[in-house]
C-alpha positions as CSV (number, residue, x, y, z in Angstrom):
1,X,5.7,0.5,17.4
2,X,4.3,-0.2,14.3
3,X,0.2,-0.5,14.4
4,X,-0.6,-2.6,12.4
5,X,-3.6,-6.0,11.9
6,X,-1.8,-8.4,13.5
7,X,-3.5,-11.8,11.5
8,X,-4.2,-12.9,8.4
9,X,-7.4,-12.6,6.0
10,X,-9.2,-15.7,6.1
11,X,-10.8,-17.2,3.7
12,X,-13.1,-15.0,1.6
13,X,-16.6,-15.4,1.4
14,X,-19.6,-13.2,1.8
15,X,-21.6,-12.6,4.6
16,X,-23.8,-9.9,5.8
17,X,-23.9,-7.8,9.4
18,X,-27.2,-7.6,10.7
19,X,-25.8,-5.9,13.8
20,X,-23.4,-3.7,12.0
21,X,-26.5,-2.5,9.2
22,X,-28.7,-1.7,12.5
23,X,-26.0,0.5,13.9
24,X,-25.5,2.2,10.3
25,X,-29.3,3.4,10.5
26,X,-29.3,5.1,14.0
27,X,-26.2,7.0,13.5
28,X,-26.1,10.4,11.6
29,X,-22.9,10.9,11.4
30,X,-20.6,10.5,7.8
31,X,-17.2,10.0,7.1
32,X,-16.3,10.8,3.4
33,X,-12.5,10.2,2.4
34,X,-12.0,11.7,-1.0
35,X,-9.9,10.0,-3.4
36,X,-8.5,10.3,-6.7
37,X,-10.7,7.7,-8.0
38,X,-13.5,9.2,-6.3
39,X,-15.3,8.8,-2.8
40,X,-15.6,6.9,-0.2
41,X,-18.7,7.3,2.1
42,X,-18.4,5.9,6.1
43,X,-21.7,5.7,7.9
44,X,-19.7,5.8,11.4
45,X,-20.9,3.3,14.2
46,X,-20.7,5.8,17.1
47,X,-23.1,3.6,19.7
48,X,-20.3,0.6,18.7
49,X,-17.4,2.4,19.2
50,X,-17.6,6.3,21.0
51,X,-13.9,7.1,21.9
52,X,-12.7,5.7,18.3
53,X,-15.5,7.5,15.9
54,X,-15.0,10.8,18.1
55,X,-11.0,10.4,17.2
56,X,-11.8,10.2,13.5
57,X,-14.1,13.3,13.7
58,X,-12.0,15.3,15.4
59,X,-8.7,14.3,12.9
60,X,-10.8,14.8,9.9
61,X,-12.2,18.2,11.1
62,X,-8.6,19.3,12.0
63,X,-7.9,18.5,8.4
64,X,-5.3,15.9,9.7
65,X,-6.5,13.0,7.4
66,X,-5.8,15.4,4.3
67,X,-2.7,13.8,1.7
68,X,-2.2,10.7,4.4
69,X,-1.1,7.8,2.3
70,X,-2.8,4.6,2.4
71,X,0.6,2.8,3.3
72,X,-0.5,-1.2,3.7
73,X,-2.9,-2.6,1.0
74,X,-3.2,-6.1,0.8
75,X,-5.2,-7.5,-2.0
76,X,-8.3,-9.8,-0.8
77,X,-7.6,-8.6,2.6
78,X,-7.8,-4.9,3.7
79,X,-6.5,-1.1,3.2
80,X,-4.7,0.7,5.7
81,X,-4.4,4.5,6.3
82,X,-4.4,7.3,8.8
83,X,-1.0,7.8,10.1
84,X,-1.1,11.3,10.3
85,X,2.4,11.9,11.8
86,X,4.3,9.8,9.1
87,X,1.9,9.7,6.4
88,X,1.0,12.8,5.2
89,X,2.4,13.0,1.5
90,X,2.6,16.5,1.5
91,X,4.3,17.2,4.6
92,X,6.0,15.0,6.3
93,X,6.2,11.5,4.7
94,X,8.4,9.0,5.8
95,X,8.4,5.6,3.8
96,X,10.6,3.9,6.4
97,X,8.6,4.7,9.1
98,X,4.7,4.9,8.2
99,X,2.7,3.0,9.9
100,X,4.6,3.1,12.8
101,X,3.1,6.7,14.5
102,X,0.0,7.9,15.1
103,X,-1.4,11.4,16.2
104,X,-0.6,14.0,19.3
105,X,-3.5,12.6,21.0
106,X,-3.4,9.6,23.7
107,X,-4.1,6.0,22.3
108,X,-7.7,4.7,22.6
109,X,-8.5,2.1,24.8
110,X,-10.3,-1.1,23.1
111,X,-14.2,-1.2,22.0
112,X,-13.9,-4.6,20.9
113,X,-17.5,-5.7,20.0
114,X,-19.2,-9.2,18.2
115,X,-19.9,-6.8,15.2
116,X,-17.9,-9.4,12.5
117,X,-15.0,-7.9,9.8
118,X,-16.8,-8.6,6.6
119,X,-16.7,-6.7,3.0
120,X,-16.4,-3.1,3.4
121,X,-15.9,-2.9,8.0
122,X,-13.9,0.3,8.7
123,X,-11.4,-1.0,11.7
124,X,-8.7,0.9,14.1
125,X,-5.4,-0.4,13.5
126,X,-3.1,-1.2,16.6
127,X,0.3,-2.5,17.8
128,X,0.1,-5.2,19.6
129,X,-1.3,-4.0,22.5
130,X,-5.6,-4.0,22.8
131,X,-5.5,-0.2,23.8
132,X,-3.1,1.1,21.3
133,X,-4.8,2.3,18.3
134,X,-5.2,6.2,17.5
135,X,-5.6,7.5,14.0
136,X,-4.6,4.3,11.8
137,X,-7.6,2.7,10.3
138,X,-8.5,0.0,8.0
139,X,-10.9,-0.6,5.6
140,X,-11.5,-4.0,4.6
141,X,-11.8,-5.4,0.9
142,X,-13.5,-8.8,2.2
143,X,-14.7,-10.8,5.2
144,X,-12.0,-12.1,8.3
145,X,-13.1,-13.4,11.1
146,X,-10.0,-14.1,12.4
147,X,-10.3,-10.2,13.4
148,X,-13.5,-10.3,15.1
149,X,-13.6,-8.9,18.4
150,X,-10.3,-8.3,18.1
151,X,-10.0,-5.2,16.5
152,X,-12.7,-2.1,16.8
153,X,-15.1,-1.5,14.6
154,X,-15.7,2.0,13.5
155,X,-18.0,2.3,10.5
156,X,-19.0,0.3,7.2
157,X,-18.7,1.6,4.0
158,X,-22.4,2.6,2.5
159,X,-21.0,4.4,-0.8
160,X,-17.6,3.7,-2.5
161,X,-16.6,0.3,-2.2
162,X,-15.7,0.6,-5.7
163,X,-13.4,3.0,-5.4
164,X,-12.0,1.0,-2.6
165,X,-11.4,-1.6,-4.6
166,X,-8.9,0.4,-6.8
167,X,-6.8,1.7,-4.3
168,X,-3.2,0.3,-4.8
169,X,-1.8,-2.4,-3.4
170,X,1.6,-3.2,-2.1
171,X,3.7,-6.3,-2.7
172,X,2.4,-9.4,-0.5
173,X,6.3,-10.2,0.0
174,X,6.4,-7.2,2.0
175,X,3.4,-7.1,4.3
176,X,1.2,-5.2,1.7
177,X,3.9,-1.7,1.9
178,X,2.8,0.1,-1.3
179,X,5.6,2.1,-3.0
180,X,4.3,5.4,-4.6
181,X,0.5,5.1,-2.5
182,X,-2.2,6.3,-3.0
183,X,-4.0,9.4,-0.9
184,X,-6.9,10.3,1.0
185,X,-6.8,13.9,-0.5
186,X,-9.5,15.3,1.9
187,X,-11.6,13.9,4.9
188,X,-14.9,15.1,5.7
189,X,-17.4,14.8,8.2
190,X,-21.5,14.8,7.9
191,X,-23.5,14.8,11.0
192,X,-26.7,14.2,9.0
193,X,-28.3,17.5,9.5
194,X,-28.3,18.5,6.0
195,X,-29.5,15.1,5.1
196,X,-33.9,15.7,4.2
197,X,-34.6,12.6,4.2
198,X,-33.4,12.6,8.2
199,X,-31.7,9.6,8.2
């Protein structure tokens, strides 16, 4: 079943996340997806979303993340990776059916919160079913509120966002599928104990 965001972006406009920018500060831990264009830093939201920041850390320790294609990009709206069973360009990828599998592991149940989707909200893409989601995840290029409390909310990006606005993107006339897409070459995790400043 293909996980996917189920509803459209709505209309753009910027808003902050006072919630979400609380979270970012408490939590040490760091996602960085490395990219061809450069990096993308993740403060993860742990005390938002447990189950769904644990599943990240654990794929991107296991080195599962590394060569997965970001597989639907739709411009003004959001980019979508982390099928690790279709996706990985290196071994394994299937262009019919990416975006349709997930990982070994079980499917999450929801952690929906109030935290909105705004500019640069990392999300767990699902089927259609609340408890579906597992490795896919979004990162989004504006604000929808049409996926608030809908979707869970993993992380914001702190560092990046302009490498995440050159990612490719597919062709609107087919549901943002990107022909030729780009990678997350690596994934890595920082718990923040190297960090001095002990943020």
């Amino acid at each position: 079943m293909k996980r996917t965001i189920l509803t459209a972006a709505a209309a753009l406009m910027l808003v902050t996340a006072p919630g979400m920018a609380a979270n970012a500060k408490a939590a040490g831990d760091r996602m960085t997806i490395h990219l061809k264009q450069g990096n993308v830093v993740v403060q993860l939201m742990p005390k938002l979303a447990p189950k769904a920041v644990e599943r990240l850390e654990t794929l991107a320790e296991k080195g599962a993340y590394d060569n997965v294609a970001f597989h639907r990009v739709i411009d003004g709206f959001m980019a979508q990776t982390g099928d690790v069973k279709y996706g990985d360009m290196k071994d394994g990828y299937d262009p019919q059916r990416v975006g349709t599998g997930g990982s070994s592991m079980s499917d999450l149940p929801a952690e929906f919160t109030d935290t909105p989707f705004v500019r640069g909200t990392v999300g767990m893409a699902r089927a259609q079913d609340p408890d579906s989601a597992n490795s896919q995840f979004f990162i989004m290029f504006a604000p929808a509120p049409s996926l608030d409390g809908k979707y869970t909310v993993v992380g914001k990006v702190v560092d990046g966002m302009d490498v995440v606005d050159h990612i490719k993107r597919g062709a609107m006339s087919d549901n943002g599928k990107v022909d030729d897409p780009d990678r997350m070459l690596s994934v890595t995790i920082d718990d923040g104990s190297s960090d001095s400043s002990g943020k």
